[in-house]
C-alpha positions in Angstrom: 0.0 0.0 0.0 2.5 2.1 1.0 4.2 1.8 -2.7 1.4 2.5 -3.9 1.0 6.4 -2.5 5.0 6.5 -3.1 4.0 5.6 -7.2 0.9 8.4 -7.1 3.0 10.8 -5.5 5.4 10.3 -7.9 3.4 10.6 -10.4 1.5 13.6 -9.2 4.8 15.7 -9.4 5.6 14.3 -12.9 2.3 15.5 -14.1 2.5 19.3 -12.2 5.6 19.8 -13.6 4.6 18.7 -17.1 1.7 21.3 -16.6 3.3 23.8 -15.5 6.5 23.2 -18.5 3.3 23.3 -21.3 1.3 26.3 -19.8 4.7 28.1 -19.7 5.3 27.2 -23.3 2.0 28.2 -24.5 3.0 31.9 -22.8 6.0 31.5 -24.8 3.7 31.5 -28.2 2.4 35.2 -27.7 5.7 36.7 -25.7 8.4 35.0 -27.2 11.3 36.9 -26.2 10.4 37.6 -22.6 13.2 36.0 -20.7 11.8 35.8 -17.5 9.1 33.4 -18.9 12.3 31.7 -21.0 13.9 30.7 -17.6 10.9 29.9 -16.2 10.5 27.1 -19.2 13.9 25.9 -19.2 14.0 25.3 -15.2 10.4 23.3 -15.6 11.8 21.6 -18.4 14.4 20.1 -16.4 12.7 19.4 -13.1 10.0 17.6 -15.4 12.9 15.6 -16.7 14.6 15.2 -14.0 11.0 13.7 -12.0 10.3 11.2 -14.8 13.9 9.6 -15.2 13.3 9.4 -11.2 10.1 7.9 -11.7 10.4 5.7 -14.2 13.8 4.2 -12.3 11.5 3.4 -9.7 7.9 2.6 -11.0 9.1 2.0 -14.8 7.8 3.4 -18.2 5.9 6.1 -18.3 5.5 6.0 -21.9 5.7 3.2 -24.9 9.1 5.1 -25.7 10.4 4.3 -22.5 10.6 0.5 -22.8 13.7 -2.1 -22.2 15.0 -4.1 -25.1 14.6 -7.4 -23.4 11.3 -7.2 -21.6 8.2 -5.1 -22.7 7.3 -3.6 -19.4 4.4 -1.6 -20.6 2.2 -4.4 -19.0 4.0 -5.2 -15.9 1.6 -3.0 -13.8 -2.0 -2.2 -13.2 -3.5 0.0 -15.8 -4.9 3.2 -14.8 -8.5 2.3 -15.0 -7.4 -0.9 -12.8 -6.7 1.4 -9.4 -3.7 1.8 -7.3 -4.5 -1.8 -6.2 
């Protein structure tokens, strides 16, 4: 159980940060040379990539893109629909 919140919390932080890199982005489209909001971008960007290298280390692929050569994990765990168990 306890993995389970670990996983969603995770998860949660992968998805803030992912919003907040694409709402910054789509500021970017009408003020494209304001550098504040350039910084603001490029810090999100990494922090989001930075949180889903962490959580895919611990939880695994996040994505189809993500998988191993060896083993398709895509199926290993419960599908979103199926709960956090």
């Amino acid at each position: 159980m306890e993995n389970n919140r670990e996983r969603a919390k995770a998860l949660r932080k992968v998805q803030k940060l992912h919003f907040a890199m694409l709402d910054a982005a789509e500021f970017l489209d009408g003020h494209p040379d304001n550098a504040s909001a350039l910084r603001y971008h490029k810090r999100m960007q990494e922090q989001y990539d930075q949180a889903k290298k962490e959580y895919q280390k611990q939880f695994g692929p996040l994505t189809h893109g993500t998988e191993s050569d060896t083993h398709w994990q895509w199926i290993d765990d419960p599908w979103p629909w199926e709960g956090e168990g």
